[in-house]
Backbone bond lengths (Angstrom), bond angles and torsions (degrees), N, CA, C in turn:
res aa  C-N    CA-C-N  psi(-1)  N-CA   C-N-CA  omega(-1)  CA-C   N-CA-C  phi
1 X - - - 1.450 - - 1.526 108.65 -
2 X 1.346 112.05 150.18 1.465 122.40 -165.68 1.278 98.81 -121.49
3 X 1.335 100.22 115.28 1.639 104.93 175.44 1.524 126.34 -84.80
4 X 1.367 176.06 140.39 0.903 170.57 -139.02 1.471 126.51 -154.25
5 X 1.804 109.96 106.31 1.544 100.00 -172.24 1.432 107.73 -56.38
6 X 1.243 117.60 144.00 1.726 133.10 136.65 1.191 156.59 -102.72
7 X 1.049 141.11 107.40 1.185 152.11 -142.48 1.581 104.05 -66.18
8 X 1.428 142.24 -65.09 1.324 150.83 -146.36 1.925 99.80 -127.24
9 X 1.730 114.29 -15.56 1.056 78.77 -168.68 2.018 87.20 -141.49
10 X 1.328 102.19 154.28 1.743 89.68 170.31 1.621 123.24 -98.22
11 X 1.467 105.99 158.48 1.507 95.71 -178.11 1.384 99.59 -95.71
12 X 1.362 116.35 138.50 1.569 139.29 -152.51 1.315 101.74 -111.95
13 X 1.489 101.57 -52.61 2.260 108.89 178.91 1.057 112.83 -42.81
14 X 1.564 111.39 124.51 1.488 133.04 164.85 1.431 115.39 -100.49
15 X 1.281 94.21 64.14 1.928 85.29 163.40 1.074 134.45 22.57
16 X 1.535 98.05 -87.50 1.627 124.10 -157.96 1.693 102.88 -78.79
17 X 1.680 116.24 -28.21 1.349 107.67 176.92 1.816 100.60 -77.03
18 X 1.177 120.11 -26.83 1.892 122.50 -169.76 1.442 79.15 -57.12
19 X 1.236 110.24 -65.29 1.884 116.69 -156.51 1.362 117.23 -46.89
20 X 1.406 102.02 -28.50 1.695 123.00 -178.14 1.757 91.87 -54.02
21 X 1.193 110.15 -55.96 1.360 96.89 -140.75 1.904 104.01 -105.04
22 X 1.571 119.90 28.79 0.807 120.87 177.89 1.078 163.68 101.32
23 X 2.039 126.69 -127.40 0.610 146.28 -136.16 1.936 95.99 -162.80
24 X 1.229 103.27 -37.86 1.569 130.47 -168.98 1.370 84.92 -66.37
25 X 1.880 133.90 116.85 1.077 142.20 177.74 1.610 95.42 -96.41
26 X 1.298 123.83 -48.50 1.257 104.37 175.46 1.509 123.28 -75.60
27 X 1.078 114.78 -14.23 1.802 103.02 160.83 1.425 113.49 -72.11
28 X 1.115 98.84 -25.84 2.349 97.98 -177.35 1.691 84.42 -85.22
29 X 0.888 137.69 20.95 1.654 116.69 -170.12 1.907 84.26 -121.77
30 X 1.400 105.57 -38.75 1.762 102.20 -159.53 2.115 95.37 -83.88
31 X 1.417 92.56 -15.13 1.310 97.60 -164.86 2.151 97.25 -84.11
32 X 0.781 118.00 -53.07 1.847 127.30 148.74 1.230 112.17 -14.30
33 X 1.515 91.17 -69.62 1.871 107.08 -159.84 1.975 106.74 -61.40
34 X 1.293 92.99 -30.86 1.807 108.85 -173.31 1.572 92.33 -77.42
35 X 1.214 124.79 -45.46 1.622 110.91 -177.27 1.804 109.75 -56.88
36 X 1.488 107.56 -51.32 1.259 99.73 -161.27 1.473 115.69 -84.10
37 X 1.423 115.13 1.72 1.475 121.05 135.27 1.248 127.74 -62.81
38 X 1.277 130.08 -38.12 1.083 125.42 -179.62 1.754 125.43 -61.31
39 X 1.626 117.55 125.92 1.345 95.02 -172.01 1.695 88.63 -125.47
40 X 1.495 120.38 127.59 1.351 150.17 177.16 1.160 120.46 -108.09
């Protein structure tokens, strides 16, 4: 995985937890929605 500096914003995606959970579109959807709430 290729990480990518950013200037204004951080990268939040965890891979290995997305991968955890599948197949489950609404857990990768609630798991998304919680990043781009998140402000760090």
């Amino acid at each position: 995985m290729v990480v990518k500096n950013f200037q204004h914003v951080n990268y939040l995606w965890n891979e290995s937890k997305a991968s955890e959970m599948g197949d489950d579109q609404v857990a990768l959807f609630l798991y998304r929605s919680t990043l781009v709430g998140t402000i760090s």
